[in-house]
C-alpha positions in Angstrom: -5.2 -22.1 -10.4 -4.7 -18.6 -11.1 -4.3 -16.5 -7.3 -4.4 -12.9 -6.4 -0.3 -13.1 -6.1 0.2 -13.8 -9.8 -2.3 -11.0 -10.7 -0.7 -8.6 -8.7 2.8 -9.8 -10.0 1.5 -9.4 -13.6 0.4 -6.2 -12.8 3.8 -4.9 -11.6 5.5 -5.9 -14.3 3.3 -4.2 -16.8 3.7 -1.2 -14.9 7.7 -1.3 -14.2 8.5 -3.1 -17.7 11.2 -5.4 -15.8 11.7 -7.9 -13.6 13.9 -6.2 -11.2 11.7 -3.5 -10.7 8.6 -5.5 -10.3 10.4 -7.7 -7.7 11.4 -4.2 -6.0 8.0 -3.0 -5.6 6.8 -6.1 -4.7 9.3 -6.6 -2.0 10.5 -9.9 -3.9 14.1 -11.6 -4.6 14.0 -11.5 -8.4 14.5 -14.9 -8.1 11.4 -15.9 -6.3 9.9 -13.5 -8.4 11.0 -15.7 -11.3 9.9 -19.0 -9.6 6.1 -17.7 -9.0 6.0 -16.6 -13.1 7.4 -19.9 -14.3 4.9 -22.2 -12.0 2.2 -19.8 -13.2 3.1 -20.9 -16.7 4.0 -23.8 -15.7 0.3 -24.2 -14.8 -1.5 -22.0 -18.1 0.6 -24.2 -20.4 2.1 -21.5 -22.0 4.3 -18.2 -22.2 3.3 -14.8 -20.3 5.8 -12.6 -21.4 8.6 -12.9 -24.2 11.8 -12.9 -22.6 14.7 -10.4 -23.2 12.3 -8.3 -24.6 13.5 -4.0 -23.8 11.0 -2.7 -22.1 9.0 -6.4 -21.7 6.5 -7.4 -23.6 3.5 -9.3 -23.0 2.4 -12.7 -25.3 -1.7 -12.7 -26.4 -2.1 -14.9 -22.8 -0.2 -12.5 -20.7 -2.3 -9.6 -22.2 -5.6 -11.8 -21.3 -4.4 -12.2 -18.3 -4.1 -8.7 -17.7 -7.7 -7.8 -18.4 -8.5 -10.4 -15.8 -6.1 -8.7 -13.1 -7.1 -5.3 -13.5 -11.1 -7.1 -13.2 -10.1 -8.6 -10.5 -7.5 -6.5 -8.5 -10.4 -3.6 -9.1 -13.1 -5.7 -7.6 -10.9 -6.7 -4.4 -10.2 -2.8 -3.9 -13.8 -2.6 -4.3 -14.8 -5.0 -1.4 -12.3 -3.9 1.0 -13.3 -0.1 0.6 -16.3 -1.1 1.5 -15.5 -3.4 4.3 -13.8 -0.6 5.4 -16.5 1.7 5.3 -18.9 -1.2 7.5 -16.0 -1.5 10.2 -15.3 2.1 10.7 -18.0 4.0 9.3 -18.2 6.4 6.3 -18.4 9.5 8.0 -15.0 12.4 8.5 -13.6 15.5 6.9 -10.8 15.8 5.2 -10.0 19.2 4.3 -7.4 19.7 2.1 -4.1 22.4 1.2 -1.5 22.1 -1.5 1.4 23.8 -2.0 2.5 22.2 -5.6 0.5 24.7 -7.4 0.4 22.6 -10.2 -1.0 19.6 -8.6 -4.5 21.2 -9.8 -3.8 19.1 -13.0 -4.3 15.8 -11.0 -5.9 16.8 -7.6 -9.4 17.7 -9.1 -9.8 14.5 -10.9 -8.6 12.3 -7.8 -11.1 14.3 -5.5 -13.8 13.5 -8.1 -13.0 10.0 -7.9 -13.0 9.8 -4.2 -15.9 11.5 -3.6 -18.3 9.1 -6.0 -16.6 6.2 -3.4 -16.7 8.1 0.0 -19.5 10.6 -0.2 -19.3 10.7 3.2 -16.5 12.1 3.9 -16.7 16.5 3.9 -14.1 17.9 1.0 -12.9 21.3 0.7 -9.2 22.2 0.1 -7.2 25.7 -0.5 -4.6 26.8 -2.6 -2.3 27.7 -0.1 -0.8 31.4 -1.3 -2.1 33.2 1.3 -1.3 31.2 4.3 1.2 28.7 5.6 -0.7 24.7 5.2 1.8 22.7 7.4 1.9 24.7 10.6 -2.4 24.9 10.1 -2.0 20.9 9.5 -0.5 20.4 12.9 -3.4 23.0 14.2 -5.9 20.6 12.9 -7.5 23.7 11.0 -6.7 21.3 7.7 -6.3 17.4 7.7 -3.9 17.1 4.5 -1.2 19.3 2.8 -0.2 18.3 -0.8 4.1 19.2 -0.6 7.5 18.7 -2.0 8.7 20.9 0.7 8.3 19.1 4.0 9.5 20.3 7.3 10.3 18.9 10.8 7.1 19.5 12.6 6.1 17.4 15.8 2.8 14.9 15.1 2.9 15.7 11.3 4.1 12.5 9.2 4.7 12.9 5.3 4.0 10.2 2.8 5.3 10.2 -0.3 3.3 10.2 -3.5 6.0 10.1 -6.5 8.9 11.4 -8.0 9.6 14.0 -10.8 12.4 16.4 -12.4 12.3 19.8 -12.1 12.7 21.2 -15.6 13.8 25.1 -16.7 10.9 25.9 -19.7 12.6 27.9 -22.3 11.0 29.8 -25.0 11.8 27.8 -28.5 14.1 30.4 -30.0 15.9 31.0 -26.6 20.0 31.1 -26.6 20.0 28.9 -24.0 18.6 26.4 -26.3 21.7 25.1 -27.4 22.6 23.8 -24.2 21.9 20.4 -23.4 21.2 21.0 -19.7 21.7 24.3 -17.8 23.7 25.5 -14.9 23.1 27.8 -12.5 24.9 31.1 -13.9 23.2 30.7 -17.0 20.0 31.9 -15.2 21.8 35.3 -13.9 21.0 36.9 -16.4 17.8 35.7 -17.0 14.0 36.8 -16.0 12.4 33.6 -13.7 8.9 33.3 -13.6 7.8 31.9 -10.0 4.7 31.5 -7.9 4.1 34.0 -5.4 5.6 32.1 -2.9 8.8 32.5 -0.5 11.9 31.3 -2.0 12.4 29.1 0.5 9.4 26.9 -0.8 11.0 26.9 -4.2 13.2 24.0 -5.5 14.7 26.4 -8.4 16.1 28.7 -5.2 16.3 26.1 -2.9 18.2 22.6 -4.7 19.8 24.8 -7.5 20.5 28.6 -7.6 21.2 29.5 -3.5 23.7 26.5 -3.7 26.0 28.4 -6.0 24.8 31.9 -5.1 23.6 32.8 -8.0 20.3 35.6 -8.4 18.5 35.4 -11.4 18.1 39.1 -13.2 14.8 39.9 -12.0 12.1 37.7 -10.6 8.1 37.8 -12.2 5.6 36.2 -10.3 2.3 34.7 -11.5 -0.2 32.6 -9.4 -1.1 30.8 -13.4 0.6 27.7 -14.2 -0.5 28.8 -18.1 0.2 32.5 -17.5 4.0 31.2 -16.2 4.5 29.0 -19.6 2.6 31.7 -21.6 4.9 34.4 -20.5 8.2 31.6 -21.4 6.8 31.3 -24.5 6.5 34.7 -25.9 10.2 35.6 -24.3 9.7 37.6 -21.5 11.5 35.2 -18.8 12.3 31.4 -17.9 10.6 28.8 -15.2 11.2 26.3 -13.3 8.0 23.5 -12.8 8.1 19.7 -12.4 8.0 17.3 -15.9 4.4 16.2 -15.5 3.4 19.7 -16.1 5.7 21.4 -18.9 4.9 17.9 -21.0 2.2 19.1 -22.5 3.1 22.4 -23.6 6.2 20.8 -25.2 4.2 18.2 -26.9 2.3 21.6 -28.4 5.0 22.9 -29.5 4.7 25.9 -27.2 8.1 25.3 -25.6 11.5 23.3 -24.7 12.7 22.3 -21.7 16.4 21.1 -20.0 17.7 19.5 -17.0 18.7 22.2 -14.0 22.3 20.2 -13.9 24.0 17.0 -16.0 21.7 14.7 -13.6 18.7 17.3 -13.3 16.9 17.9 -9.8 14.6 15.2 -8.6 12.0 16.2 -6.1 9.9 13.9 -4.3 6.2 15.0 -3.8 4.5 14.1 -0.3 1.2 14.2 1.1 1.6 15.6 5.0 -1.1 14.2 7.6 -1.4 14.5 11.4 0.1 11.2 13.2 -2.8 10.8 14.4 -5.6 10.7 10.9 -2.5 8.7 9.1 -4.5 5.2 9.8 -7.7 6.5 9.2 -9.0 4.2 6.4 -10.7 7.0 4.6 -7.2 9.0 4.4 -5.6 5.7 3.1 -7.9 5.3 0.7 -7.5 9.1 -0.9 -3.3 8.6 -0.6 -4.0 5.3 -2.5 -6.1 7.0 -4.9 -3.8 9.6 -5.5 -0.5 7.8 -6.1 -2.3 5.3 -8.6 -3.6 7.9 -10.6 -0.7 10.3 -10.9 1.5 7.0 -11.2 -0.9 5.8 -14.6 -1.6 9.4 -15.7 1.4 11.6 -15.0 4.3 11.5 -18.0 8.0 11.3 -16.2 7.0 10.6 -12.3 8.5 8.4 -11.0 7.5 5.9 -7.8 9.2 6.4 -4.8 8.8 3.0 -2.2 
């Protein structure tokens, strides 16, 4: 008999591409991980997955077998939302800020999403330029702060969503080009395009240029994720923004990108909620929501247990 521990098993693999990884995420010992995959095909009468295959690869079972765990795994996500909802009610706000100005990208579709499965719950969020989120978090004046940036503050906790590099965009024909990742001088004497936020909020200032006391040429600000890469592509400066977002202006064509160091900077992106609203199912639901979408939909993020 097929149970919800082998679909959720099958899942991770599809999703990590190995067994060690799977086992990770699933808080496993690879080799128990190996026994429950073995009985299971011990029990189907044939082979899941073809072994030693880099990254694995499912057999025509294991791929039916899929279908039936996303089905399934859907519907029991399904039934306990919705027990949820009968225990504790539908009702609460959650008003939202972000400070990853680029988390636009993936924050509208999530919210759309959530809404169609708690449309009781009151939305609303800000951008977060003109005012500081985390301290109005703690106030209660906003219920969730989207943040790779997150500070010591007393009743605010910080969960983690994923992962991703911090990449320097390039314009194609730039000299820096040749390099196969950059160092900090060779921004000194460049133009960086930036938000319009403090440099203290910034991982280009923050993880990689303050370190070595390096000042870029000038500093341009734009509050336009495309007005940023627009401006890198026509010449007029360099910026700094995570993988997920400069993808698909290098798949265009538009620009190039490279590594801010040999091992590049690696950010982690949080969601911050009060102590207090962590619990609340309808808040667990939304972080859920959020780190399986950006997890399926965002090129080069990584998950972060």
């Amino acid at each position: 008999m097929i149970e919800i521990r082998h679909l959720k098993t099958l899942i991770a693999l599809r999703e990590t591409g190995s067994l060690v990884e799977a086992a990770e995420r699933l808080f496993l010992t690879q080799s128990a991980l190996s026994h429950q995959l073995k009985e299971l095909e011990s029990r189907l009468e044939c082979e899941l997955f073809i072994r030693k295959s880099r990254p694995l690869r499912f057999s025509e079972a294991g791929k039916r077998i899929l279908l039936l765990a996303d089905d399934v795994m859907a519907k029991v996500s399904e039934a306990e939302r919705d027990v949820k909802k009968l225990v504790y009610g539908e009702a609460g706000r959650l008003y939202m800020a972000i400070e990853c100005h680029s988390c636009f990208n993936w924050l509208m579709p999530t919210i759309d999403i959530y809404r169609n499965q708690w449309p009781g719950i009151e939305l609303d969020f800000s951008g977060g330029f003109t005012f500081e989120p985390l301290p109005a978090l703690a106030q209660g004046d906003i219920d969730l702060v989207i943040t790779s940036d997150p500070q010591t503050i007393k009743g605010v906790e910080y969960v983690p969503l994923f992962g991703y590099e911090m990449q320097i965009a390039l314009a194609n024909n730039h000299a820096l080009i040749e390099k196969t990742f950059l160092q900090p001088q060779d921004l000194a004497d460049q133009t960086l395009i930036s938000y319009p936020v403090a440099r203290n909020r910034l991982d280009v200032f923050k993880q990689f240029l303050e370190p070595a006391g390096i000042e870029p040429k000038a500093v341009r600000t734009s509050e336009l994720t495309l007005m940023m890469v627009q401006l890198v592509a026509s010449g007029r400066g360099v910026c700094a923004l995570p993988n997920w977002v400069l993808a698909e202006y290098v798949a265009q064509g538009l620009i190039s990108v490279r590594s801010a160091g040999k091992s590049g900077i690696w950010p982690t992106l949080y969601a911050a909620v009060r102590e207090e609203q962590l619990m609340s199912p309808f808040v667990q639901e939304f972080l859920q929501l959020a780190k399986a979408h950006c997890l399926n939909n965002l090129q080069g993020v990584v998950q972060i247990n």
